[in-house]
SEMARNU-882958 format. One record per atom (N, C-alpha, C, CB): residue number from 1; residue in one letter; chain; atom name; x, y, z. Coordinates in Angstrom, 3 decimals. Glycine has a CB too. Layout:
BEGIN
REC,num,residuo,cadena,atomo,x,y,z
REC,NUM,a,A,CA,X,Y,Z
...
END
This chain:
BEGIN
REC,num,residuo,cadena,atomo,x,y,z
REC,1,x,A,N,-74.601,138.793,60.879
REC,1,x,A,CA,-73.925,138.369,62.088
REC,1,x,A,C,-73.375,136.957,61.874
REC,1,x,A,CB,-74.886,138.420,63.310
REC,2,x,A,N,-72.236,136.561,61.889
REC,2,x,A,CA,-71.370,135.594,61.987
REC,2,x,A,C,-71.824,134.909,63.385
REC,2,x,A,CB,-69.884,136.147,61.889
REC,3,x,A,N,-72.373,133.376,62.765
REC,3,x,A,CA,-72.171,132.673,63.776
REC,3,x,A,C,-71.086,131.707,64.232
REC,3,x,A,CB,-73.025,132.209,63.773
REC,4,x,A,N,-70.424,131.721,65.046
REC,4,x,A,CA,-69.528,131.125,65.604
REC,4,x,A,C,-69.642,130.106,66.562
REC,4,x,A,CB,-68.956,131.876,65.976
REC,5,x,A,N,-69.341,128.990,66.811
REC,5,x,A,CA,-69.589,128.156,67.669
REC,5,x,A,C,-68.240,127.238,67.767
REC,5,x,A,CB,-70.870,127.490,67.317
REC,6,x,A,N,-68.710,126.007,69.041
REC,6,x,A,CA,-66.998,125.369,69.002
REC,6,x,A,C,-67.506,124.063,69.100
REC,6,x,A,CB,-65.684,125.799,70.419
REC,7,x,A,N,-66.769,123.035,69.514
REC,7,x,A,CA,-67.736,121.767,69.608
REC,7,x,A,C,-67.222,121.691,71.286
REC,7,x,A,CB,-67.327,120.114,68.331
REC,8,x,A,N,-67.912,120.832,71.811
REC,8,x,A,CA,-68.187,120.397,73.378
REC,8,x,A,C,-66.848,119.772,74.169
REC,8,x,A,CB,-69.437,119.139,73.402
REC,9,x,A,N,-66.778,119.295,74.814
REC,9,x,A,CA,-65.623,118.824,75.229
REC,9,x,A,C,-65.630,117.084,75.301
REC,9,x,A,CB,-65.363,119.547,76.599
REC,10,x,A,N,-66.982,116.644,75.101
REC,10,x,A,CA,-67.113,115.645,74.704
REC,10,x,A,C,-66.572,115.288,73.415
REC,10,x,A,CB,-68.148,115.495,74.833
REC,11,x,A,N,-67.097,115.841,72.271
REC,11,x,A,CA,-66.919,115.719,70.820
REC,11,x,A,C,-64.941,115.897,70.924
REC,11,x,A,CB,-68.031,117.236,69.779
REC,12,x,A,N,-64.745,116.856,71.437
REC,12,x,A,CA,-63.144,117.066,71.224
REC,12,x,A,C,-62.615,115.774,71.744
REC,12,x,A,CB,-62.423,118.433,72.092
REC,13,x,A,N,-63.028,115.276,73.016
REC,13,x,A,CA,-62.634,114.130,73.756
REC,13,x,A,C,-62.213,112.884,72.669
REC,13,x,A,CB,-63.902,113.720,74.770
REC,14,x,A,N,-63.525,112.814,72.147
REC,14,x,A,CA,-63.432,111.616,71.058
REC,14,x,A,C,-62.320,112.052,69.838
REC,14,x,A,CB,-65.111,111.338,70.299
REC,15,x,A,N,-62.379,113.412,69.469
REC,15,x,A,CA,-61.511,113.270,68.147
REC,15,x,A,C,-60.495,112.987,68.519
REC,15,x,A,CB,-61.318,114.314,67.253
REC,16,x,A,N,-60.001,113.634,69.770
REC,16,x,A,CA,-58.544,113.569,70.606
REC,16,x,A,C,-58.101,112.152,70.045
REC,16,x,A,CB,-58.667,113.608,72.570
REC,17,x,A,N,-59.337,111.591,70.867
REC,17,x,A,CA,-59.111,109.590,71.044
REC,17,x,A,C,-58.582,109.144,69.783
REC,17,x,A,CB,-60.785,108.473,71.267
REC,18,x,A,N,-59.747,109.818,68.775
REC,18,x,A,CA,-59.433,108.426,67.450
REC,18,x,A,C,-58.487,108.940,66.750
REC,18,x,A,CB,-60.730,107.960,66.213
REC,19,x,A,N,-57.924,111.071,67.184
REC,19,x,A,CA,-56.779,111.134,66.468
REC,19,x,A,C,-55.733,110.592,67.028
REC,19,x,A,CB,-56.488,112.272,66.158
REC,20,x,A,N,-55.013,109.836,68.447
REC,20,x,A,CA,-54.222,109.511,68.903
REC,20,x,A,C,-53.985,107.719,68.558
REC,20,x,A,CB,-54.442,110.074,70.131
REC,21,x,A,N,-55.398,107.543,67.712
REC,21,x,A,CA,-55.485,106.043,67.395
REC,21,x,A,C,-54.941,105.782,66.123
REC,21,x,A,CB,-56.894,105.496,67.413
REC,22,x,A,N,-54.757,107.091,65.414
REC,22,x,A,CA,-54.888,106.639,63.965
REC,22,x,A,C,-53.233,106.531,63.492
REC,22,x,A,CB,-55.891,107.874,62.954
REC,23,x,A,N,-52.189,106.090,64.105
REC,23,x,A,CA,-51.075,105.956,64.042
REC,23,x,A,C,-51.222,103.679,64.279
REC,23,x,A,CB,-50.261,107.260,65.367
REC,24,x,A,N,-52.415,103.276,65.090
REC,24,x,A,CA,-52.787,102.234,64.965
REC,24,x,A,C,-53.053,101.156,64.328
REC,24,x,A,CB,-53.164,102.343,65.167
REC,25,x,A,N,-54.026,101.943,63.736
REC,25,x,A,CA,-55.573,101.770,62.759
REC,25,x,A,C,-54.633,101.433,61.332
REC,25,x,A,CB,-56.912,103.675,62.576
REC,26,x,A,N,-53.648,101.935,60.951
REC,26,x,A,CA,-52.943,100.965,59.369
REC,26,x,A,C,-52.897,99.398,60.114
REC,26,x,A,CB,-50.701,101.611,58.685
REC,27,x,A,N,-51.685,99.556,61.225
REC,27,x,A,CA,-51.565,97.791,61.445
REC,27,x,A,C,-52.366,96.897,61.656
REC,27,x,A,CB,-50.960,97.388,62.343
REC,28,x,A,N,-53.692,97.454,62.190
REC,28,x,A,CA,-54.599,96.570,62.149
REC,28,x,A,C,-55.635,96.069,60.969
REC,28,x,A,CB,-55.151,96.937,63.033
REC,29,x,A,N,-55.826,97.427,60.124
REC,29,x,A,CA,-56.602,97.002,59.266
REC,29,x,A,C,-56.219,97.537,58.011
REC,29,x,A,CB,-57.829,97.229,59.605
REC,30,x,A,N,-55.502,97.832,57.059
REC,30,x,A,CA,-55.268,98.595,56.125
REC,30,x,A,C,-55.799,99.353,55.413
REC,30,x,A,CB,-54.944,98.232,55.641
REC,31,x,A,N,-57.338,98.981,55.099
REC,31,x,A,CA,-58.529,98.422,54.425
REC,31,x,A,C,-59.621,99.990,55.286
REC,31,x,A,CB,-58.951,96.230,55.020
REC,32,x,A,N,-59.259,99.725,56.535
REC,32,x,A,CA,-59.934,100.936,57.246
REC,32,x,A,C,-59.289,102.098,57.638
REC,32,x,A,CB,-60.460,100.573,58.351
REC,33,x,A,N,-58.004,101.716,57.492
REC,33,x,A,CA,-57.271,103.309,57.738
REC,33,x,A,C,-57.372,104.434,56.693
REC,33,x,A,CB,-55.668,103.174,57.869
REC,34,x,A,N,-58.055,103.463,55.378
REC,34,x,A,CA,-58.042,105.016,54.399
REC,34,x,A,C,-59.468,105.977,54.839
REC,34,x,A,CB,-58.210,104.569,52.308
REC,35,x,A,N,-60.561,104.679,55.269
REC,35,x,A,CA,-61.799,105.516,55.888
REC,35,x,A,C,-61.731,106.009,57.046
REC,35,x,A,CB,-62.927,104.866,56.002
REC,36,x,A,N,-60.596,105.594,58.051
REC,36,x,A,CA,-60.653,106.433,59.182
REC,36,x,A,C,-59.690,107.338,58.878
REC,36,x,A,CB,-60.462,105.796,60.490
REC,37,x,A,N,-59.017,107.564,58.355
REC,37,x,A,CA,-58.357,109.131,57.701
REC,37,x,A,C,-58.982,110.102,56.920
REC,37,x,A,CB,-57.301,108.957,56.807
REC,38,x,A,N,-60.038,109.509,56.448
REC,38,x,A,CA,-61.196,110.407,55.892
REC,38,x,A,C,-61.897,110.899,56.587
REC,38,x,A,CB,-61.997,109.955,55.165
REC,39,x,A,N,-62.331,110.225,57.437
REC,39,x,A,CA,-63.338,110.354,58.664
REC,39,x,A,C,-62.507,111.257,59.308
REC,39,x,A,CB,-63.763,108.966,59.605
REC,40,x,A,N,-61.422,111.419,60.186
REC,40,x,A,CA,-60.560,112.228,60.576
REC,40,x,A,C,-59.967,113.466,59.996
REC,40,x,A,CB,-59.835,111.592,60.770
REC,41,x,A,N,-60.464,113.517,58.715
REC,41,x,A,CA,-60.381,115.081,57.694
REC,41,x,A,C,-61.302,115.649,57.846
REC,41,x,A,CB,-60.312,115.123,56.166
REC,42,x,A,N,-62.209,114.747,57.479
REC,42,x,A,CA,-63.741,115.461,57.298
REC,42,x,A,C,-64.171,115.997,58.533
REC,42,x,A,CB,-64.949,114.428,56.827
REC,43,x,A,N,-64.062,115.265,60.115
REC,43,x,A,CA,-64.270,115.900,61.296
REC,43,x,A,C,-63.467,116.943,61.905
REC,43,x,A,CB,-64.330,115.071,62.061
REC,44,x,A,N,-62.157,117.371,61.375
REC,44,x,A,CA,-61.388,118.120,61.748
REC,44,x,A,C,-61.154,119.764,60.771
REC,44,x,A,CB,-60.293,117.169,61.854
REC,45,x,A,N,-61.733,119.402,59.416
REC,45,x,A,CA,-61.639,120.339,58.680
REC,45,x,A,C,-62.866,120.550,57.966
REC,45,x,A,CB,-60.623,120.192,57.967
REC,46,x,A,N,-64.292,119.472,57.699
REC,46,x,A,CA,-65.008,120.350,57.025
REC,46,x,A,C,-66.311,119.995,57.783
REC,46,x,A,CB,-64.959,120.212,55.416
REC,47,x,A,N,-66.302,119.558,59.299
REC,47,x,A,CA,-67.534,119.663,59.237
REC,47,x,A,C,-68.366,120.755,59.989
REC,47,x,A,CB,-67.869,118.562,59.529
REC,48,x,A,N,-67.751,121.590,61.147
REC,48,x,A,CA,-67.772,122.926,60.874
REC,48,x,A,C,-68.616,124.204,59.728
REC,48,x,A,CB,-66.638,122.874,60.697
REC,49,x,A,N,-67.890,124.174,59.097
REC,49,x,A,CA,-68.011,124.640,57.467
REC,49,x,A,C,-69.790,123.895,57.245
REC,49,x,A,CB,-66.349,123.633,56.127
REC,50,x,A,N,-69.693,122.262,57.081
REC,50,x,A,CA,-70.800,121.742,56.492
REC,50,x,A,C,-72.087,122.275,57.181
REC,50,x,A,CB,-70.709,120.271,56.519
REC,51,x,A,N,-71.700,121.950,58.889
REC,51,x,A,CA,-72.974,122.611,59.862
REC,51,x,A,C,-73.213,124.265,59.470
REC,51,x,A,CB,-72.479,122.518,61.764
REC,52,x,A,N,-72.701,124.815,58.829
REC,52,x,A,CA,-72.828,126.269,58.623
REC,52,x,A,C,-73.672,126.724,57.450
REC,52,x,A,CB,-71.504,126.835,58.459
REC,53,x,A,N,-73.303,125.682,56.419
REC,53,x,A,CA,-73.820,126.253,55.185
REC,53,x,A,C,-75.191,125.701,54.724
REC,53,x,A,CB,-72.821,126.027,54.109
REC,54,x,A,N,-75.314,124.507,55.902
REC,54,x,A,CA,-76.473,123.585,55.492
REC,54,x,A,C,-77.471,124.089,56.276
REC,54,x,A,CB,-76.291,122.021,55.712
REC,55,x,A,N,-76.948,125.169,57.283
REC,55,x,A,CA,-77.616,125.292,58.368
REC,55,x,A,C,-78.441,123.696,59.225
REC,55,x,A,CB,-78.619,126.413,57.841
REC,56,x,A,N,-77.640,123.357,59.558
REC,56,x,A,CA,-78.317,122.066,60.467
REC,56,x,A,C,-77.749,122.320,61.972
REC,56,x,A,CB,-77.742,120.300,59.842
REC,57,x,A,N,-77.258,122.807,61.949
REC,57,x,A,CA,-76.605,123.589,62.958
REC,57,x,A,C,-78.123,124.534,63.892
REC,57,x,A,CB,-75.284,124.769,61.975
REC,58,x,A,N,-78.795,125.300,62.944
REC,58,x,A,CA,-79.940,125.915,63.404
REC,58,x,A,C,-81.170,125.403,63.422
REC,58,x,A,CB,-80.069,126.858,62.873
REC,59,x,A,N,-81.143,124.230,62.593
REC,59,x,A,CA,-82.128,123.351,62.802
REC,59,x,A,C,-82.274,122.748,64.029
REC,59,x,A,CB,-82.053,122.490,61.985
REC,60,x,A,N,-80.771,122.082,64.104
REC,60,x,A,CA,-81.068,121.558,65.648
REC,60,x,A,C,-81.078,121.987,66.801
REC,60,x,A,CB,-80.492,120.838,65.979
REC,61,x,A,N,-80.358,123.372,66.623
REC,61,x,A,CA,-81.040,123.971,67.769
REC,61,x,A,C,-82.452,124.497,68.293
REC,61,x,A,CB,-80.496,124.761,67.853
REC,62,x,A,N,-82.817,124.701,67.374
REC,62,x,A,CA,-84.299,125.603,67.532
REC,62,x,A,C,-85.096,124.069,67.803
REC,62,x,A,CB,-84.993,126.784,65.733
REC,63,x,A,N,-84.909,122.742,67.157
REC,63,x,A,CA,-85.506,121.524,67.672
REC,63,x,A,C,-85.470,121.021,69.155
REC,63,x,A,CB,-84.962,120.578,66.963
REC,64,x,A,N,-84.132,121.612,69.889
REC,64,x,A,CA,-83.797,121.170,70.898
REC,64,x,A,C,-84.389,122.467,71.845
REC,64,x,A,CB,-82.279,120.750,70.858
REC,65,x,A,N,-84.281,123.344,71.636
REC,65,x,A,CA,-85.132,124.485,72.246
REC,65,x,A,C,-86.469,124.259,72.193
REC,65,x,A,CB,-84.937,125.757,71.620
REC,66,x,A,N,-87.232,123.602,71.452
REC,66,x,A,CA,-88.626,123.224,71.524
REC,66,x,A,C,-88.957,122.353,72.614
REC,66,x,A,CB,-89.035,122.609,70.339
REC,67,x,A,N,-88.031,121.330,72.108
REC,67,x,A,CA,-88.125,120.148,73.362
REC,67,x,A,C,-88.010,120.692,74.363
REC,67,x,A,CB,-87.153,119.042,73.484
REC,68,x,A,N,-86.826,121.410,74.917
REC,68,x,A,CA,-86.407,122.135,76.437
REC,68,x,A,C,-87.573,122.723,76.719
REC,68,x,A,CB,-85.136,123.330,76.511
REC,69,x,A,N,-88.027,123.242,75.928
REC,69,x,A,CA,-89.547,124.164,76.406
REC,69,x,A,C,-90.500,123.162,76.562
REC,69,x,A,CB,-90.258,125.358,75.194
REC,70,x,A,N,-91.019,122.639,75.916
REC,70,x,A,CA,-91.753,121.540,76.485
REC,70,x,A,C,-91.579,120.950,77.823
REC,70,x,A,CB,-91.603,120.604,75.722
REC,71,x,A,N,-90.312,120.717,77.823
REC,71,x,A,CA,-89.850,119.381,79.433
REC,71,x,A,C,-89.781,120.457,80.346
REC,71,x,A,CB,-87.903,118.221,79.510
REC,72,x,A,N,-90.092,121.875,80.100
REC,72,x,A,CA,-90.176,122.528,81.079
REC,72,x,A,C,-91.072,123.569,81.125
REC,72,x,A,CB,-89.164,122.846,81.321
REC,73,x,A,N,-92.525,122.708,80.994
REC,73,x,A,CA,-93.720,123.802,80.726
REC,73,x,A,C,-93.977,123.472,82.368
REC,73,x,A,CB,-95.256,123.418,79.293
REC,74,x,A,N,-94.358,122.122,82.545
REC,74,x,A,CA,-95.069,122.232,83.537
REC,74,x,A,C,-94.353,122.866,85.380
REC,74,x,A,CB,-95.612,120.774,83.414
REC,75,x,A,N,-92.879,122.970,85.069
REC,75,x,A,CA,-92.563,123.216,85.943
REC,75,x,A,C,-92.719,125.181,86.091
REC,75,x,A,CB,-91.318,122.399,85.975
REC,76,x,A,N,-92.645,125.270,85.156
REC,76,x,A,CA,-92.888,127.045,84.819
REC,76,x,A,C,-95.002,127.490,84.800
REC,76,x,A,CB,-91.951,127.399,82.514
REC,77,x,A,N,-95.447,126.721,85.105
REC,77,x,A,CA,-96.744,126.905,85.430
REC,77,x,A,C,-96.711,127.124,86.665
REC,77,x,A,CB,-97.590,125.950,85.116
REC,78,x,A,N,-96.167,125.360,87.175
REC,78,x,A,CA,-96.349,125.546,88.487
REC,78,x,A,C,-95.681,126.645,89.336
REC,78,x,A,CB,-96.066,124.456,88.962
REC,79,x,A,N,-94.576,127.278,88.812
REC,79,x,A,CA,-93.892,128.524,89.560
REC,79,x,A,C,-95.115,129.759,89.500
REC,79,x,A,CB,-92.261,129.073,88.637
REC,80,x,A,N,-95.349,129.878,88.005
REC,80,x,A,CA,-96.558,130.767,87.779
REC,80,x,A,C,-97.551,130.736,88.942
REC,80,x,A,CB,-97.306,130.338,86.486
REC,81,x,A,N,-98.105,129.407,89.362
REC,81,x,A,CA,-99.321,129.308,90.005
REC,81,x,A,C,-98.952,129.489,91.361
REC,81,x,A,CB,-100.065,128.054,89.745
REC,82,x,A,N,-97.538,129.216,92.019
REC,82,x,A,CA,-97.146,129.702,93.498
REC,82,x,A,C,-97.066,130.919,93.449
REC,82,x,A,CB,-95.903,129.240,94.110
REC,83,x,A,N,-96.580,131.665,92.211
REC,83,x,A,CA,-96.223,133.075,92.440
REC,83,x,A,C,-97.857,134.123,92.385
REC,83,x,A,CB,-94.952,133.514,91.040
REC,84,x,A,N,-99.081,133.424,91.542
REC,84,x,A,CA,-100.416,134.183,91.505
REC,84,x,A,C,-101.061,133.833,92.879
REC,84,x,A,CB,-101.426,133.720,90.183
REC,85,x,A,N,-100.573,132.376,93.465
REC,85,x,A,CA,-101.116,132.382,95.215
REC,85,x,A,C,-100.956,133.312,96.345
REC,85,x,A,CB,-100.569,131.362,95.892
REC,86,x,A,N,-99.182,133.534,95.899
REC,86,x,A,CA,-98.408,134.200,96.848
REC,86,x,A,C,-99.386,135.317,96.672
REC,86,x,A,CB,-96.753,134.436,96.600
REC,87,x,A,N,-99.164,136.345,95.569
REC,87,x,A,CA,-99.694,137.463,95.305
REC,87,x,A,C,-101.416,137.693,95.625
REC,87,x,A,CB,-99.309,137.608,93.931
REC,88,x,A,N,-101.986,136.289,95.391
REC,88,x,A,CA,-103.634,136.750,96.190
REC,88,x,A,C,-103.763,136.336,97.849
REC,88,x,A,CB,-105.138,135.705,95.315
REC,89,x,A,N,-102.612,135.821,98.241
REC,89,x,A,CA,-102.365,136.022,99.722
REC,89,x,A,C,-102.290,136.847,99.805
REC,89,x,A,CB,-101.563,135.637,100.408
REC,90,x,A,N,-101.387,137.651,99.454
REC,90,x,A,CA,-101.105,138.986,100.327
REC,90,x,A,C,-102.018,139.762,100.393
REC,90,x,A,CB,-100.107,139.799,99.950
REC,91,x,A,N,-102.468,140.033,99.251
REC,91,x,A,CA,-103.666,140.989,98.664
REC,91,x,A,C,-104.769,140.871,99.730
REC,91,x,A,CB,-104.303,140.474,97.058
REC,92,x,A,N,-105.441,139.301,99.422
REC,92,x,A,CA,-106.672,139.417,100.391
REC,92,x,A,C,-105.651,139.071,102.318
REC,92,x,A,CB,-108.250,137.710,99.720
REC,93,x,A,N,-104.507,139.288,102.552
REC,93,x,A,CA,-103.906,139.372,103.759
REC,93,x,A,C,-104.645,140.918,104.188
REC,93,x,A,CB,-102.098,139.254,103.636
REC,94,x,A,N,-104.076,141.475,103.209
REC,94,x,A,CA,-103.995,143.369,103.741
REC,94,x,A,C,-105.823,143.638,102.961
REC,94,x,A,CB,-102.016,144.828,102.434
REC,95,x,A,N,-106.337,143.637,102.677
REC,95,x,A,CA,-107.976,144.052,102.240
REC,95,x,A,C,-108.846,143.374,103.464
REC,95,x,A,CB,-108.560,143.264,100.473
REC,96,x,A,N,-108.730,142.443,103.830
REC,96,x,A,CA,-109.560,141.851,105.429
REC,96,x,A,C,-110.002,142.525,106.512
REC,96,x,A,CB,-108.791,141.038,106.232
REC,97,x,A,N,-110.492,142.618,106.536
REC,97,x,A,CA,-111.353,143.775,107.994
REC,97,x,A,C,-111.305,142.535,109.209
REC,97,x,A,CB,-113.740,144.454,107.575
REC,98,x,A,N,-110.285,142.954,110.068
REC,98,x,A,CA,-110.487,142.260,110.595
REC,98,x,A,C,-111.702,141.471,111.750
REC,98,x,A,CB,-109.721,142.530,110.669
REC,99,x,A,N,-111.706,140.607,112.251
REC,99,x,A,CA,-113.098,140.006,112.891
REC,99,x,A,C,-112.770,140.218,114.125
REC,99,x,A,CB,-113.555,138.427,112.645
REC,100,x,A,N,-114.154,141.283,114.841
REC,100,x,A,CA,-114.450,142.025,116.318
REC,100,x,A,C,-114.484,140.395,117.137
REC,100,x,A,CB,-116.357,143.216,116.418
REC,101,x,A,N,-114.568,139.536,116.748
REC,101,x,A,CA,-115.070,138.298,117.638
REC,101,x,A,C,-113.868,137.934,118.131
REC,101,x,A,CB,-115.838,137.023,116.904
REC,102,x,A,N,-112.921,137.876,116.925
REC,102,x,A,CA,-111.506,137.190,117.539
REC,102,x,A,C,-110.199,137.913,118.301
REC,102,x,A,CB,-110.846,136.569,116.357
REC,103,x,A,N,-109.840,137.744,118.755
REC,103,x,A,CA,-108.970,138.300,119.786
REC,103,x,A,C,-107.995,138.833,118.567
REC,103,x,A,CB,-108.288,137.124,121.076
REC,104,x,A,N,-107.204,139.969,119.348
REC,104,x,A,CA,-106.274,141.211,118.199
REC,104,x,A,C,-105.022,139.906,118.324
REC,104,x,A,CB,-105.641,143.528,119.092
REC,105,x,A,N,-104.638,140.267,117.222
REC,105,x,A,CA,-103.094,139.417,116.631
REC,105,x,A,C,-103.677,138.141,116.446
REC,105,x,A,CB,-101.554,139.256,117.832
REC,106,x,A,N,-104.932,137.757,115.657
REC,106,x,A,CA,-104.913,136.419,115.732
REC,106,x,A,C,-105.132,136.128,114.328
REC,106,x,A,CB,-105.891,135.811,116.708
END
């Protein structure tokens, strides 16, 4: 199975930026326009490719899925523990005999 993925709209945001900069970036520095044209190859054409073959791509996900599970144990207990209340409410609701002392519907 081919994995496919895209980058965020953040990440695009920025390449957008520094590709609309790099018509700039000679007059100011000469010296850095050959590394920000590299930098601007390498993010546009191989890093894609690199996240694929190195798999770091699946590394970090399954890292970030750990974490997510973690930052959301305790809230998934606590649902657990309203939902085993709910369920021994009801239970001992309907098993109760009711009490001859107290008045009906009470």
């Amino acid at each position: 199975m081919e994995e496919d993925f895209t980058f965020g709209p953040v990440v695009q945001g920025v390449y957008r930026a520094m590709l609309s900069t790099a018509a700039i970036v000679p007059f100011i520095s000469p010296a850095l326009a050959l590394w920000w044209i590299g930098l601007l190859l390498f993010l546009g054409v191989g890093l894609k490719p690199f996240l694929k073959r190195t798999g770091l791509r699946r590394i970090w996900l399954s890292v970030m899925a750990d974490v997510q599970r973690k930052r959301n144990a305790p809230h998934h207990a606590e649902a657990s523990r309203r939902v085993d209340r709910r369920r021994r409410d009801e239970r001992l609701r309907k098993t109760r005999l009711p009490n001859p002392e107290l008045p009906k519907r009470w």
